[in-house]
N, C-alpha and C positions, 0 to 999 in steps of 0.2 A: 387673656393671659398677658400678661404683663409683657407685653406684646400679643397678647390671647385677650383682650377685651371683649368680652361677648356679652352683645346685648340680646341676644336670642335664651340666653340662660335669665335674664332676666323676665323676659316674658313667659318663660316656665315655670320661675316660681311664682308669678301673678297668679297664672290659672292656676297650678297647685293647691292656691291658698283657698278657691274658690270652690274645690273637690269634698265631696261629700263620701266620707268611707263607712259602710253599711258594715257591719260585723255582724248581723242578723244569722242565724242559725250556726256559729261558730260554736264549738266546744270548747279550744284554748282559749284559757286567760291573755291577753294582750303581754307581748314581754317586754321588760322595763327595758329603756335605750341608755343606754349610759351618755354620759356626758364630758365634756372636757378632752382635750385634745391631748397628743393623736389620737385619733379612731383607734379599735380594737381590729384587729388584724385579719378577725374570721376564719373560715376552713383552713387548716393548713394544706398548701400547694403542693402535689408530688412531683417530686424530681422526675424529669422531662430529656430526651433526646432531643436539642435546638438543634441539631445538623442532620435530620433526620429530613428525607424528601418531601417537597410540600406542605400545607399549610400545619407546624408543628403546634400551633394550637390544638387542632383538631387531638392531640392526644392528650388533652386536657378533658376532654368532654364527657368521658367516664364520670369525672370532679363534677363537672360543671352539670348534667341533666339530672341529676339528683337534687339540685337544690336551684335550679330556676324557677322551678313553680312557687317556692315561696318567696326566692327574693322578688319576684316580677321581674328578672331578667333573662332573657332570651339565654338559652346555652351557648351560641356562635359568641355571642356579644361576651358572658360569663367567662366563657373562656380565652376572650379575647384581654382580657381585664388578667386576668391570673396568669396569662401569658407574659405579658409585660413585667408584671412584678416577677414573676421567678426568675426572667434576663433578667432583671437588675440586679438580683442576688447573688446572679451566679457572677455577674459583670463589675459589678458597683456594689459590694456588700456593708461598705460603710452609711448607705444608704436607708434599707430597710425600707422601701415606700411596699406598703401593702395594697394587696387587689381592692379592697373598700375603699380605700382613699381614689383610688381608680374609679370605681363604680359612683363612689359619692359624685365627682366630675361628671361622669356621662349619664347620669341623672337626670343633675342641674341641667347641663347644657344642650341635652338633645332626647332626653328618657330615653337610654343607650342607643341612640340611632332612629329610634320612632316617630319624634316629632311630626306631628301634618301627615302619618301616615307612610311615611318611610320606614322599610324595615332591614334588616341585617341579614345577607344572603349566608350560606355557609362558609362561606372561603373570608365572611369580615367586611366585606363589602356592602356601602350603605345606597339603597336607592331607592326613592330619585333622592338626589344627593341635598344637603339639608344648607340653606346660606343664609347667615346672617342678615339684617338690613346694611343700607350702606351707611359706612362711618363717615358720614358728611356735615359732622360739626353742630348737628341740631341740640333741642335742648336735653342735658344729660347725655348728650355721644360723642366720642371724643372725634375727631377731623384728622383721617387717613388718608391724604391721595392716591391714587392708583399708585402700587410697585409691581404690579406682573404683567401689565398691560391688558388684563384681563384673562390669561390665560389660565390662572388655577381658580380665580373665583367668578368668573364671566360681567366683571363689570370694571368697563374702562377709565370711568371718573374717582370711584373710594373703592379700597378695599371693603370688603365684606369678610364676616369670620367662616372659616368652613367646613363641614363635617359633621360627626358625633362631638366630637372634642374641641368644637371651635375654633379653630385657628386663625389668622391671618396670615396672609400669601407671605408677608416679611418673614414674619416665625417661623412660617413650614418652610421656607427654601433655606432656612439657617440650620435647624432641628428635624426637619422630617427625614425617617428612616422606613425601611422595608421591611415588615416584621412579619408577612404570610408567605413570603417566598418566591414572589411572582419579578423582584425585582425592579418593582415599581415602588416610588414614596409616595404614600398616595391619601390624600388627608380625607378621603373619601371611604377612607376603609378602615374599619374599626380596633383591626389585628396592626396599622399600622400607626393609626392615631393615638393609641393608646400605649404604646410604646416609645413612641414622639413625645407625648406629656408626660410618662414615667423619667423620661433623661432630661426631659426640662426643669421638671421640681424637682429629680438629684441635686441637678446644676443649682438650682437657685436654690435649696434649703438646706442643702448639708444631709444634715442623721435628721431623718423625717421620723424615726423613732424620738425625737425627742418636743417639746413642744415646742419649744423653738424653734427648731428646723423645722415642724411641720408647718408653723405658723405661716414663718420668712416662705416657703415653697407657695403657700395657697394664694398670698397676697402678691405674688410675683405673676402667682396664676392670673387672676383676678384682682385687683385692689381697692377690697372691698369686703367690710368685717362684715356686712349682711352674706355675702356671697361665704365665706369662710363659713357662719355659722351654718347654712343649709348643707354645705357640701359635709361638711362634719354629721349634722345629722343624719342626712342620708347613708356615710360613711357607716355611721356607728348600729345603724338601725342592722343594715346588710352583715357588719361584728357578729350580731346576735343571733341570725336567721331569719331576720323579718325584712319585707319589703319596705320603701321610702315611702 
């Protein structure tokens, strides 16, 4: 990220590319992905109690268990994703970032929290928690020195990114917020990280309904028009009801 560097997302679109998708014994026709930015917006989100006790995603999940089995995304996770976008509507309505453009991110960067077999508890929480390599200046990674002393990413010489959503310790201690209720910012937890990059690409994009704002947001994420083009894919596929 633009301060969110993640080279962990880039080793998920390697293997990605190398996945073989069997559609063997399917009845539906494959549905067309559209293209061109911004992503299409998908399900629309119902209006939600945010001051309602505990983790207020969870009343999202009605939305969210009907259609995770075809987007391939967990419902904690699904709804961790649609949680953040409807704050931001209610919060930041010049904004407009949609749940896809969410999910396109936690895709790329961690396949909503799964990476290496980590998976998303109910309350949003990812374990064992997912880290980057360290940004130690090698060839293609940029050269971060330690800023937490190790204490949000466990490595005393470079930053590492951290989470479903990538972060680094700089960015999360600037941007991280509490978005399942427990009171913690915790870039380990997917109800919070994803609400942490929803007010980051406000901040950096403007109206993410527009393609300019959505563009200026992704490459603030990331800067990098390969990265853009995947997260858009991904985005646009989840638009339509189909997995990445």
């Amino acid at each position: 990220m633009g301060g969110v560097k993640s080279r962990l997302g880039w080793v998920l679109t390697v293997l990605s590319a190398v996945l073989v998708v069997a559609a063997c014994g399917s009845t539906e026709p494959p549905r067309d992905i559209p293209e061109g930015i911004p992503p299409g917006v998908g399900t629309p989100v119902p209006e939600i109690d945010f001051n309602a006790q505990g983790r207020t995603a969870d009343l999202l999940l009605a939305w969210a268990d009907p259609q995770a089995d075809a987007l391939n995304i967990s419902a904690p996770a699904l709804a961790a994703y649609a949680h953040a976008a409807a704050i931001m509507s209610d919060t930041s309505p010049g904004c407009g970032i949609a749940w896809t453009t969410l999910a396109g991110i936690g895709y790329i960067e961690s396949r909503h929290g799964t990476y290496q077999g980590s998976t998303v508890a109910p309350d949003g929480t990812v374990f064992p928690v997912i880290r980057g390599i360290p940004l130690d200046g090698g060839p293609g990674i940029a050269e971060i020195p330690d800023t937490d002393g190790g204490v949000l990413d466990g490595d005393t010489v470079h930053d590492r990114a951290m989470g479903p959503m990538q972060f680094i310790p700089e960015t999360w201690k600037k941007w991280g917020v509490d978005a399942n209720g427990d009171a913690i910012a915790d870039p380990d937890n997917l109800d919070d990280a994803a609400l942490t990059a929803a007010r980051y690409l406000c901040a950096r994009g403007g109206d993410l309904r527009t393609a300019e704002g959505w563009e200026r947001a992704l490459m603030a994420y990331n800067q990098s028009g390969v990265y853009l083009r995947d997260v858009r894919d991904a985005a646009s596929a989840y638009s339509v009801g189909t997995s990445a």
